[in-house]
C-alpha positions as a Markdown table, in Angstrom:
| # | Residue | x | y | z |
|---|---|---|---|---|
| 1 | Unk | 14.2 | 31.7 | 3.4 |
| 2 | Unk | 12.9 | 30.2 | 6.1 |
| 3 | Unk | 15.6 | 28.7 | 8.5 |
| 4 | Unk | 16.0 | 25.5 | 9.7 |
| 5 | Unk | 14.8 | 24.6 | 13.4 |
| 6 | Unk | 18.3 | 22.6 | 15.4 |
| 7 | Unk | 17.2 | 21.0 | 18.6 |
| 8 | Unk | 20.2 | 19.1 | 20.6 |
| 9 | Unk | 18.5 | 16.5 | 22.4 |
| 10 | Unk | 21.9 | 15.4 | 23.5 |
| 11 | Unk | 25.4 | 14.7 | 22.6 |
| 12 | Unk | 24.4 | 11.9 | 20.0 |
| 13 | Unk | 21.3 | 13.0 | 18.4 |
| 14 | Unk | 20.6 | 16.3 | 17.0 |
| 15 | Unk | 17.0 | 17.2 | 15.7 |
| 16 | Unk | 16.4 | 19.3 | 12.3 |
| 17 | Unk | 13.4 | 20.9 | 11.4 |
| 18 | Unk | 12.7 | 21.6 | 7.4 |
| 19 | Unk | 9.6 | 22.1 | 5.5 |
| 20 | Unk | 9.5 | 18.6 | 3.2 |
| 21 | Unk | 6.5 | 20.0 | 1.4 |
| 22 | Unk | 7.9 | 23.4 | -0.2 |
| 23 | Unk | 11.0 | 22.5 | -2.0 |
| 24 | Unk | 13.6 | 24.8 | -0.5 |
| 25 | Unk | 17.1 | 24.3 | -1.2 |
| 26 | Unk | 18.8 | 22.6 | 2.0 |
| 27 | Unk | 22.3 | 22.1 | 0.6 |
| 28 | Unk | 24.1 | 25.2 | 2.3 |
| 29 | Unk | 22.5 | 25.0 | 5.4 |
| 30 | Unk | 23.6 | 20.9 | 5.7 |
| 31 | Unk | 26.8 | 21.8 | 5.0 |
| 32 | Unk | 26.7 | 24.3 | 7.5 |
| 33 | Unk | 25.4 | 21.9 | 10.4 |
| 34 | Unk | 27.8 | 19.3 | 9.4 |
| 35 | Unk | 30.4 | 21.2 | 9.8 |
| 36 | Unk | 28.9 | 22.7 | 13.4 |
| 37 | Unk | 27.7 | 19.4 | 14.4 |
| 38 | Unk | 30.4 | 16.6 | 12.7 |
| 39 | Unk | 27.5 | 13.7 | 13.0 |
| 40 | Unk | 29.2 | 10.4 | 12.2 |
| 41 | Unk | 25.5 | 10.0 | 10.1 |
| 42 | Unk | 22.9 | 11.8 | 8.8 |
| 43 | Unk | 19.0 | 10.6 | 9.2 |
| 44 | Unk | 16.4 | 12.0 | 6.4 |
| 45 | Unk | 12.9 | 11.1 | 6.9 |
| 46 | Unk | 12.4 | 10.0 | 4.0 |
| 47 | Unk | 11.6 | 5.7 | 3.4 |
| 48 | Unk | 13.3 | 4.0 | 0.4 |
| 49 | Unk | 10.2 | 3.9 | -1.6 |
| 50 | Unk | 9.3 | 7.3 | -1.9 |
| 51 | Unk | 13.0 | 8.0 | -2.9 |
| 52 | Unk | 12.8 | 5.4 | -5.6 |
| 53 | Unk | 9.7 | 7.4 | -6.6 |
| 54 | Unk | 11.3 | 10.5 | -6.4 |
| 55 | Unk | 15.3 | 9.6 | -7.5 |
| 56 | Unk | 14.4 | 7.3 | -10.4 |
| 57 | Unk | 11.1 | 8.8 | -11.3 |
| 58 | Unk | 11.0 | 7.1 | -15.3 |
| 59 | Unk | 13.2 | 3.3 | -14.3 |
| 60 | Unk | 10.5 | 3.1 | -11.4 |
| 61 | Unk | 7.6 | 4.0 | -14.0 |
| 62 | Unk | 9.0 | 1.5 | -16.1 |
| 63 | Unk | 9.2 | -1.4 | -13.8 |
| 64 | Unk | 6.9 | -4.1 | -14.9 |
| 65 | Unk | 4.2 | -5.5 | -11.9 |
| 66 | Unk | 4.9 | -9.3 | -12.9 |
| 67 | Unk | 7.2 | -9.6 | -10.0 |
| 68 | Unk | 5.5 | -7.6 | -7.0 |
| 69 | Unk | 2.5 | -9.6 | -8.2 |
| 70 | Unk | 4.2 | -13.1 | -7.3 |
| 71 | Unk | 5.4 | -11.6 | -4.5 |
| 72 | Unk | 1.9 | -10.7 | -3.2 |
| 73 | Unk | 3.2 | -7.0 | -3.1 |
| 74 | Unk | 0.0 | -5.7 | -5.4 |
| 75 | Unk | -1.1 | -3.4 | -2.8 |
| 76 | Unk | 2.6 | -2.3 | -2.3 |
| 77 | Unk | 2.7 | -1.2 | -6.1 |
| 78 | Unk | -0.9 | 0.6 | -5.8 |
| 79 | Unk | 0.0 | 2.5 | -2.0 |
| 80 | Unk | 3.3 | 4.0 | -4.0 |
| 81 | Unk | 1.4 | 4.5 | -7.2 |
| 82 | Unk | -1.0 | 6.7 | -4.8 |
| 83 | Unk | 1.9 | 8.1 | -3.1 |
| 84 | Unk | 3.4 | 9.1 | -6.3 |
| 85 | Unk | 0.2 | 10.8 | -7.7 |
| 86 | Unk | -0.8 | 12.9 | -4.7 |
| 87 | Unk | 2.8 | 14.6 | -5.3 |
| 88 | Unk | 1.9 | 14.7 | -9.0 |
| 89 | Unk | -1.2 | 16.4 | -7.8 |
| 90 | Unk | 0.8 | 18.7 | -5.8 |
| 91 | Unk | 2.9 | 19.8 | -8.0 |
| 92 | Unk | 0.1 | 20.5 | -10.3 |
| 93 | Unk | -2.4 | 22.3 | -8.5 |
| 94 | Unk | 0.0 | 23.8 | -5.5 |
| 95 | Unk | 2.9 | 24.1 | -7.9 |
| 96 | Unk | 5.5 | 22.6 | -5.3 |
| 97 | Unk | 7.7 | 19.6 | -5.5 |
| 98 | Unk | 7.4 | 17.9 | -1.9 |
| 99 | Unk | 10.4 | 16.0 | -0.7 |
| 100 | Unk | 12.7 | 16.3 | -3.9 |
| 101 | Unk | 14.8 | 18.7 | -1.8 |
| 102 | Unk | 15.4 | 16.3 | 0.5 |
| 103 | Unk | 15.8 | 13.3 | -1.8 |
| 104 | Unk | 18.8 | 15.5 | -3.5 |
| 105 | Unk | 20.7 | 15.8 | -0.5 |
| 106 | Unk | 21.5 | 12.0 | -0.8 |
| 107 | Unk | 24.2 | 12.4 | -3.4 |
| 108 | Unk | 25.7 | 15.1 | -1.6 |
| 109 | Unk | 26.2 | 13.5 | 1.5 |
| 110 | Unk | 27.4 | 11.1 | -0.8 |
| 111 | Unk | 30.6 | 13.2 | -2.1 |
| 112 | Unk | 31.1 | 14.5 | 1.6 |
| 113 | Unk | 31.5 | 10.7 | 2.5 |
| 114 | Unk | 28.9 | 10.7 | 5.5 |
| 115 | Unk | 26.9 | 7.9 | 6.2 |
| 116 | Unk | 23.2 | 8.8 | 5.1 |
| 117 | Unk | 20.2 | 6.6 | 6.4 |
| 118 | Unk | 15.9 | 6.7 | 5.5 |
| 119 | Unk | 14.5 | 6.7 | 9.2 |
| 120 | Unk | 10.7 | 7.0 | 7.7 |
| 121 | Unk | 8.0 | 4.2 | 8.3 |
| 122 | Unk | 7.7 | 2.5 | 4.9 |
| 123 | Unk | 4.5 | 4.7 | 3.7 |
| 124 | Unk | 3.1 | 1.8 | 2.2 |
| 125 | Unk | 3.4 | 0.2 | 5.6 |
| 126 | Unk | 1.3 | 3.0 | 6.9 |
| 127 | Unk | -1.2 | 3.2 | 4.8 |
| 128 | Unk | -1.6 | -0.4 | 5.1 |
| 129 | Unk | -1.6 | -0.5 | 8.7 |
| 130 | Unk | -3.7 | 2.2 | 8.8 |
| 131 | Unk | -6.8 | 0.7 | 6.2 |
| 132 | Unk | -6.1 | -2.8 | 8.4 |
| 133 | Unk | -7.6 | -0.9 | 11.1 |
| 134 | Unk | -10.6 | 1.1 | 9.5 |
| 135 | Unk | -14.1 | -0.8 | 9.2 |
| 136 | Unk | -15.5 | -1.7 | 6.5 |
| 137 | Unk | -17.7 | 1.4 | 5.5 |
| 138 | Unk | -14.2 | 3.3 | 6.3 |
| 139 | Unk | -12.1 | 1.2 | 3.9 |
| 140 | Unk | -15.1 | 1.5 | 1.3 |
| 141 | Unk | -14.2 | 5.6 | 1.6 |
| 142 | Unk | -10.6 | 4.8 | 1.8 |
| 143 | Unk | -10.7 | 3.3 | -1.7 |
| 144 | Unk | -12.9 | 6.0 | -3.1 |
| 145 | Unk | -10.1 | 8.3 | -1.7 |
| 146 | Unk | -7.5 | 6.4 | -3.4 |
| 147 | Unk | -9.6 | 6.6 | -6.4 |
| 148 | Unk | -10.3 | 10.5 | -6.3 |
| 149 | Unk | -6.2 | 11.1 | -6.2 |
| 150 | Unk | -5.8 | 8.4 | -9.2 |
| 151 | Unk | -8.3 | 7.5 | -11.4 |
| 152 | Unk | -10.7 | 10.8 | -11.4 |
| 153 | Unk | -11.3 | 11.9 | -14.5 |
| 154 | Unk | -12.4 | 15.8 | -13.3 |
| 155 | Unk | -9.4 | 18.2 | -12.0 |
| 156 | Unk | -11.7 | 19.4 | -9.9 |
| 157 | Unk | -11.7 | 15.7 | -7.9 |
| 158 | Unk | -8.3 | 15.6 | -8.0 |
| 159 | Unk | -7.3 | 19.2 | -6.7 |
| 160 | Unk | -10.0 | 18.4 | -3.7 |
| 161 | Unk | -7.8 | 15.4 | -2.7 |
| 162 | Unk | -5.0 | 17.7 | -1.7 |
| 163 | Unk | -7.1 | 20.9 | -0.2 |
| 164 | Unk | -4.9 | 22.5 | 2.7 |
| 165 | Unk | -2.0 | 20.4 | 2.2 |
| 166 | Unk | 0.1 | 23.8 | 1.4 |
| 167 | Unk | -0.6 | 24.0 | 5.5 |
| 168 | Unk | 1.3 | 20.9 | 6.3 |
| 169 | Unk | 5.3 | 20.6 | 6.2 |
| 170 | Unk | 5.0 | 17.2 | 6.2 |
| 171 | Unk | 3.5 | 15.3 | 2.6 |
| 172 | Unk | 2.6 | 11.8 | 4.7 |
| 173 | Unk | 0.8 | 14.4 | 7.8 |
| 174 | Unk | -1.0 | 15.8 | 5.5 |
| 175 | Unk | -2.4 | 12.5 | 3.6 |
| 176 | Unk | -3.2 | 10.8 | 7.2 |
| 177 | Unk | -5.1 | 13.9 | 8.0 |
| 178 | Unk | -7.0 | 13.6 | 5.3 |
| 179 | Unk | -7.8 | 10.6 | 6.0 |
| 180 | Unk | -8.4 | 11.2 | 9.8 |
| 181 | Unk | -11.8 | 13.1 | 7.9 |
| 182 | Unk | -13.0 | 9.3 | 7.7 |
| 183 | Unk | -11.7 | 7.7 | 9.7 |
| 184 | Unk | -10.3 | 9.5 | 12.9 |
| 185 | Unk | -9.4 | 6.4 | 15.0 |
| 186 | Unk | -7.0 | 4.8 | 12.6 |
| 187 | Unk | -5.6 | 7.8 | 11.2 |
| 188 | Unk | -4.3 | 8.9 | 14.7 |
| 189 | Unk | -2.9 | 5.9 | 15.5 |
| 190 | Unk | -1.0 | 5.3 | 11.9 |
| 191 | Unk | 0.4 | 8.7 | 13.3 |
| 192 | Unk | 1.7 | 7.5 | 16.3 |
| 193 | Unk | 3.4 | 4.7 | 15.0 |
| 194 | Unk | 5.4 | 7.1 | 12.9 |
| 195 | Unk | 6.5 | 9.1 | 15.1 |
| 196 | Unk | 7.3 | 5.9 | 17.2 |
| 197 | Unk | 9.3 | 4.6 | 14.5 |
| 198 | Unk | 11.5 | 7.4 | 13.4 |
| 199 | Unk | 12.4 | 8.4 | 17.3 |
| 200 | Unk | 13.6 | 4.4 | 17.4 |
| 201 | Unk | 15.0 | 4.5 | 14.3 |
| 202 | Unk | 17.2 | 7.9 | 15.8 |
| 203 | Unk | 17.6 | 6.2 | 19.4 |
| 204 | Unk | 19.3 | 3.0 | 17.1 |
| 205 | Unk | 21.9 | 5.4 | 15.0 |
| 206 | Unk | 22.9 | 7.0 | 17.6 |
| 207 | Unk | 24.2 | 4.2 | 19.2 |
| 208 | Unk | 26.7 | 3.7 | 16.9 |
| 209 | Unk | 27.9 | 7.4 | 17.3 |
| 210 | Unk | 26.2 | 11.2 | 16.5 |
| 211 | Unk | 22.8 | 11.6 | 14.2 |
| 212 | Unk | 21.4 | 14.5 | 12.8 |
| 213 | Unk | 18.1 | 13.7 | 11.8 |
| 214 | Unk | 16.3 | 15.6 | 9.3 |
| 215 | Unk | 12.9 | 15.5 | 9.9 |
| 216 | Unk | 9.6 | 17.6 | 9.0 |
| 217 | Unk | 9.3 | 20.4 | 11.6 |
| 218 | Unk | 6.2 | 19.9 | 12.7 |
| 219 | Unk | 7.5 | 16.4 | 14.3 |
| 220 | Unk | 9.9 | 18.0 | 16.0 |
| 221 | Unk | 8.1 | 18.4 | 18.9 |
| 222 | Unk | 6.4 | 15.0 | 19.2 |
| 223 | Unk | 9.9 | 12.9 | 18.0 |
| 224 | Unk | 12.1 | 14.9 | 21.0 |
| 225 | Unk | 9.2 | 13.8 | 23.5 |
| 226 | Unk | 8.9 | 10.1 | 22.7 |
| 227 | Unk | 13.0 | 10.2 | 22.6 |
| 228 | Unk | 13.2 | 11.0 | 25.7 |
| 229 | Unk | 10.5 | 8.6 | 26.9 |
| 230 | Unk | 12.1 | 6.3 | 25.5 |
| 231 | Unk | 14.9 | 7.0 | 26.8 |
| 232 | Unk | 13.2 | 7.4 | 30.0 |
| 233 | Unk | 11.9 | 3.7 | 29.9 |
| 234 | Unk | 15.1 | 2.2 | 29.2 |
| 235 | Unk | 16.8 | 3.4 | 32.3 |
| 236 | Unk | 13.6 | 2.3 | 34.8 |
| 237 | Unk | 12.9 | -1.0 | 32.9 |
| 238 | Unk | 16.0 | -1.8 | 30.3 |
| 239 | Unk | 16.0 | -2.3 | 26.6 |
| 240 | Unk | 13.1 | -1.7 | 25.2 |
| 241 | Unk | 11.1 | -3.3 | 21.8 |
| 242 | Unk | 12.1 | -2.0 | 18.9 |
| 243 | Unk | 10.3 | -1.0 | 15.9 |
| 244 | Unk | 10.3 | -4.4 | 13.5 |
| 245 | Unk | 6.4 | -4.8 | 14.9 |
| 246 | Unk | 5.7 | -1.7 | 13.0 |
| 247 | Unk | 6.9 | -3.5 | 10.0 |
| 248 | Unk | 4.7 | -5.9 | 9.6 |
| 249 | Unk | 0.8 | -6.0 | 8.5 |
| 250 | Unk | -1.0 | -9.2 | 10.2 |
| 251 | Unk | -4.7 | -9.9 | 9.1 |
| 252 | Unk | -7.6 | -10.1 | 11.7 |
| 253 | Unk | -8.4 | -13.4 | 12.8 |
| 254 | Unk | -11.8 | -13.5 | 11.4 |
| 255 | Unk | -11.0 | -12.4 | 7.9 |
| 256 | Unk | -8.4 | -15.8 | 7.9 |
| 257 | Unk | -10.9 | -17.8 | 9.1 |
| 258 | Unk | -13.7 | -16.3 | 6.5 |
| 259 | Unk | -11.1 | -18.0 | 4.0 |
| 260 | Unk | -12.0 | -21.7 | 5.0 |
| 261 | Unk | -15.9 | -21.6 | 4.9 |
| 262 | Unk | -16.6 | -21.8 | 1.7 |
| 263 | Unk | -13.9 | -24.8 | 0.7 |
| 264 | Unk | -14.8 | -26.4 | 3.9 |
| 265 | Unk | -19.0 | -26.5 | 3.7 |
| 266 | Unk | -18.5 | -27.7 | -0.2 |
| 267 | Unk | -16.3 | -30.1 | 0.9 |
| 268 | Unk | -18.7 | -31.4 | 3.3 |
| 269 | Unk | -21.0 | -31.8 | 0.8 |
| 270 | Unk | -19.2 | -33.7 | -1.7 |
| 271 | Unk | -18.1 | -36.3 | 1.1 |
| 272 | Unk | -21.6 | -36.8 | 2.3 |
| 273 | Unk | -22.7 | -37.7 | -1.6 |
| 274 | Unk | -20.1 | -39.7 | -1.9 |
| 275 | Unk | -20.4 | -42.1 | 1.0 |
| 276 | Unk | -25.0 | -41.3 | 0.8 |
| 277 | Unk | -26.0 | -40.8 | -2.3 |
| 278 | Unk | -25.8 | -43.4 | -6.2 |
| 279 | Unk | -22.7 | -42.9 | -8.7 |
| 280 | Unk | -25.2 | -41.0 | -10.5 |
| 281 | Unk | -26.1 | -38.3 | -8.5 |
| 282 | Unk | -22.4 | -38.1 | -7.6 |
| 283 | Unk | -21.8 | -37.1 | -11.2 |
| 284 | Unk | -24.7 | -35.3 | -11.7 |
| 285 | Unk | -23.6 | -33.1 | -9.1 |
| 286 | Unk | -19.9 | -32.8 | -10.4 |
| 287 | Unk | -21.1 | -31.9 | -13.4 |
| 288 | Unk | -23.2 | -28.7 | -12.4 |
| 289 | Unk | -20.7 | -27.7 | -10.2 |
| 290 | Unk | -18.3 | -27.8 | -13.0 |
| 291 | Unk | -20.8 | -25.8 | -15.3 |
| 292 | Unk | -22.1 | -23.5 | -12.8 |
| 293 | Unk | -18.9 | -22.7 | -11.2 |
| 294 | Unk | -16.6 | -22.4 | -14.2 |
| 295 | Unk | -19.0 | -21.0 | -16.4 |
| 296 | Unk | -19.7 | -17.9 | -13.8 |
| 297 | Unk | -16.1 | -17.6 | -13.4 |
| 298 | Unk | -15.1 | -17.1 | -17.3 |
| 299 | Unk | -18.2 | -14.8 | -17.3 |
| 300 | Unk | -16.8 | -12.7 | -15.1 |
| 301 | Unk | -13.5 | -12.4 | -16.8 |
| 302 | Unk | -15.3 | -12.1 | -20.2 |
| 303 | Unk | -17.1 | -8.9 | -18.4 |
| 304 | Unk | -14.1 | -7.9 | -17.3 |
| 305 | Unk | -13.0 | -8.0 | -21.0 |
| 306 | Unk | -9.8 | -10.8 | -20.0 |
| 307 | Unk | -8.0 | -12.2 | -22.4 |
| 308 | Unk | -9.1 | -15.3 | -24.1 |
| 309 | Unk | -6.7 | -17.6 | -21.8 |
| 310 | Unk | -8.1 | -15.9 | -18.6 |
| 311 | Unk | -11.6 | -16.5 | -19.8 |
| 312 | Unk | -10.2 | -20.5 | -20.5 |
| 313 | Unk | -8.3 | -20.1 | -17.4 |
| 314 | Unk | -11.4 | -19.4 | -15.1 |
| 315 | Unk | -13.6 | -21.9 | -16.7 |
| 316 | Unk | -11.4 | -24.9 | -16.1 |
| 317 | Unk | -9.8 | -23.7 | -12.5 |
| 318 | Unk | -12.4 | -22.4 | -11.2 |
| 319 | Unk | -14.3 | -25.1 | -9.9 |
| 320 | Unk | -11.4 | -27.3 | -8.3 |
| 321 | Unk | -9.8 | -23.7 | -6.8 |
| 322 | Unk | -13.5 | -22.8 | -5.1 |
| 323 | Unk | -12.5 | -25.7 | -3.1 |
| 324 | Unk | -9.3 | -24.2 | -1.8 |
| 325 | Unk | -7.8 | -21.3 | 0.0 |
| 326 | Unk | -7.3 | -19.6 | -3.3 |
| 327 | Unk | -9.3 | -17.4 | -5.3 |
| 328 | Unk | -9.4 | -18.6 | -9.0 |
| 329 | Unk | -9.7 | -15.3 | -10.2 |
| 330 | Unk | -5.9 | -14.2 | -8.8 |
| 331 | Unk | -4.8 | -17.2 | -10.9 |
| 332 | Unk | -6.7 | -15.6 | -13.9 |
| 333 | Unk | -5.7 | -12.4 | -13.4 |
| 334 | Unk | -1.9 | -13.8 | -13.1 |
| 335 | Unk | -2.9 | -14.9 | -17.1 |
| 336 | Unk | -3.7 | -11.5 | -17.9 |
| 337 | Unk | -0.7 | -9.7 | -16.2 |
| 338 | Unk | 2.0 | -12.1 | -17.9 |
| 339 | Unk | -0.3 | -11.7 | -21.7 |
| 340 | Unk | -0.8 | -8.1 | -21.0 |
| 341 | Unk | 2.4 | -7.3 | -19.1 |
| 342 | Unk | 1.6 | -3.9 | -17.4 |
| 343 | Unk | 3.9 | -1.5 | -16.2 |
| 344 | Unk | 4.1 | 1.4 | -13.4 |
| 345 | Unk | 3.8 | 3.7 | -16.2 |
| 346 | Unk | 0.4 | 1.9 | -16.7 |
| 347 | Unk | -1.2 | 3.4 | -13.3 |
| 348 | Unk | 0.1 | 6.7 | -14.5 |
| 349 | Unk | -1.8 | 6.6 | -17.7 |
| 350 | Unk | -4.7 | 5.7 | -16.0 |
| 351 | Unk | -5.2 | 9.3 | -14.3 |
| 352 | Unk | -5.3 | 10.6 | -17.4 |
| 353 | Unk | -8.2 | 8.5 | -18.9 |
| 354 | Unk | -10.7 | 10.8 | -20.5 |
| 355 | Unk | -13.6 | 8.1 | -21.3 |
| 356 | Unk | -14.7 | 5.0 | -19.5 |
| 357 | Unk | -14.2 | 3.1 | -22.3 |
| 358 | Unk | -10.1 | 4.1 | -22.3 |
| 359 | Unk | -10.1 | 3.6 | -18.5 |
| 360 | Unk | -11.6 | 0.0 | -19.1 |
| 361 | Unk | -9.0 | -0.6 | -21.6 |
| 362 | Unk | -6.4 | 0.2 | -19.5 |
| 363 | Unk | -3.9 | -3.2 | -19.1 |
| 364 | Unk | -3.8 | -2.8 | -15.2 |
| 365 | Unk | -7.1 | -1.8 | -14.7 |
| 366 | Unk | -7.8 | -5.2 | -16.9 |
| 367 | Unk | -5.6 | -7.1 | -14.6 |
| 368 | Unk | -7.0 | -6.4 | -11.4 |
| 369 | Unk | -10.4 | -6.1 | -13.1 |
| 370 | Unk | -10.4 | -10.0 | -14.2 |
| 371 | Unk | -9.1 | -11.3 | -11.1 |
| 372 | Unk | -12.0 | -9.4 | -8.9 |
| 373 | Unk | -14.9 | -10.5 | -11.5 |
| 374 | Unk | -13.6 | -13.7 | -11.8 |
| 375 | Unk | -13.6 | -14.2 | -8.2 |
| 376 | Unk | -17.1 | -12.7 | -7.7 |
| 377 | Unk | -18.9 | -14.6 | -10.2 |
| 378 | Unk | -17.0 | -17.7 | -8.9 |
| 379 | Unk | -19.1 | -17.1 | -6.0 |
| 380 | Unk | -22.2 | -16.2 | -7.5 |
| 381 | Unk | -21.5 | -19.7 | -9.3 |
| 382 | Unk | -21.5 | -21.3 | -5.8 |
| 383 | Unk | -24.4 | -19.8 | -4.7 |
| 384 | Unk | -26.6 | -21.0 | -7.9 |
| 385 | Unk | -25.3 | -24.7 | -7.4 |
| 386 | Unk | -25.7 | -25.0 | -3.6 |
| 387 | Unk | -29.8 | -25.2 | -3.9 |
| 388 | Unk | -28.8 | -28.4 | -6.5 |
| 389 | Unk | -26.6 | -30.3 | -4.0 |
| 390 | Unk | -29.2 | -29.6 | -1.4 |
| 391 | Unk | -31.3 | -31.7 | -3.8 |
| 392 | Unk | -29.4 | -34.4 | -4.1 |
| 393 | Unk | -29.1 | -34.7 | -0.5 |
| 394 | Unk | -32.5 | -34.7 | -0.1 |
């Protein structure tokens, strides 16, 4: 068995390099360092998410999407969700178990009463911050990577998404270099900020006394080096920032302001017939907005195969909600996630969908489809009664 790799940066932190993908038992050899070392706590990189994944595998499959969908944390659910399958894939098709061996080691440091911290970057936050960066053809290949780990319906598809990943010791490495194949650029820098925030995340428990911090040997390199930099810059130019800015996923300016054309030109349009044009026309014009635009909408969810109150749903709010900031369609799909009321477990069926017809049928696939169609045909809707207004002005 391959032996751990100790690296004493300095009398409070103490570096550990493990294989996370090949699930070696690590027990002994913790208890072993903890008794050389006596840490006053012990730093897994591991982030809270992929241990709920991994600790409570069928509670966190069973956890219903309502919530993280009111809390706007959709993409949260579906970054884990892909998280979740590309170990599923692993452990099919490499036969290993990455990570469990180091999730396990949380109730033991449990019964040795040490204090046991996740020092990993949220994965969702990195795969987030990563596809924040990527343009547009690159987040088009992003998804269809997603969809290759997830939804494929051919092995084959799905045992491609993890070629060469037996060659990483590291399960999130080896998913970023993956994705480096398409886009380089923002895979290199999602890196980067990892290894930024685990060395801060060290540097901040080991202010409060001794870490050992298990992390993937291949990092052990790169996390001593931007310690010590770190370290370095403190002394010539004091504290330095922390790591919250890595927590957080801001949108591009543009992409907020794309948000306010549409409400803002259609508003436009409605003041200048009211204070320019007869009562008649005003109506006249209501009213094809009100057909065009609501009717598109409930066709969309009706394609989408939506519940009969997310069809109803799209018709009416569609055309007062193309004037705001808010997509109809993510009301309508809120209709079908509280009538259908999808679980985790839902995504997970979804990989094993062996027609289009079952895949279709699927409740979240039905969710997310009804809010996209809704939203697209809402626009198509916009599009077909903008030559009408442009009449009426005339």
């Amino acid at each position: 068995m391959h032996k751990p790799t100790v690296k004493v940066l300095n009398k409070d932190i103490v570096l550990v390099g493990i294989d996370f993908i090949e699930g070696k038992d690590f027990k002994e050899d913790l208890v072993r360092l903890l008794e050389v070392h006596d840490p006053d706590t012990i730093g897994l990189a591991l982030c809270e998410k992929r241990f709920e994944t991994m600790e409570g595998r069928d509670q966190w499959r069973e956890k219903p999407l309502l919530p993280e969908y009111k809390e706007g944390m959709t993409g949260t659910i579906i970054y884990q969700a892909f998280i979740d399958a590309v170990r599923e894939n692993l452990r099919i098709f490499k036969d290993v178990e990455p990570e469990i061996h180091i999730a396990q080691l949380v109730p033991l440091t449990k019964d040795l009463d040490v204090n046991t911290e996740f020092i990993d970057m949220d994965v969702t936050l990195v795969l987030a911050r990563a596809m924040k960066g990527m343009s547009p053809s690159e987040k088009l290949r992003m998804v269809w990577y997603f969809k290759s780990s997830m939804l494929s319906f051919s092995e084959h598809k799905k045992s491609k998404t993890i070629i060469h990943m037996e060659m990483h010791d590291d399960m999130v490495d080896g998913v970023l270099t993956s994705i480096s194949k398409f886009a380089p650029v923002s895979a290199k820098k999602a890196k980067g900020e990892r290894i930024e925030y685990i060395s801060k995340k060290i540097l901040e428990y080991s202010k409060d006394g001794k870490i050992l911090a298990v992390i993937p040997e291949s990092k052990l390199k790169d996390i001593a080096h931007e310690i010590r930099m770190i370290k370095k810059s403190e002394r010539i130019h004091g504290e330095v920032s922390g790591y919250q800015h890595l927590e957080e996923v801001t949108k591009r300016v543009y992409t907020k302001a794309l948000r306010f054309v549409s409400p803002l030109f259609f508003i436009s349009l409605a003041v200048y017939l009211f204070f320019f044009s007869d009562v008649l026309n005003i109506w006249r014009a209501w009213l094809y907005w009100f057909l065009a635009v609501g009717g598109m909408a409930a066709l969309g969810a009706s394609l989408a195969r939506g519940h009969p109150l997310s069809i109803i749903t799209s018709f009416f709010l569609a055309p007062f909600m193309s004037l705001t900031l808010i997509g109809p369609g993510w009301i309508a799909g809120y209709v079908e996630l509280k009538v259908r009321n999808p679980k985790v477990s839902d995504i997970k069926e979804v990989t094993s969908c062996g027609s289009a017809n079952e895949f279709l049928s699927n409740n979240v696939i039905k969710v997310f489809m009804v809010g996209i169609f809704s939203n697209v045909f809402t626009w198509v809707g916009l599009f077909i009664v903008l030559p009408i207004f442009i009449a009426f002005i005339g």
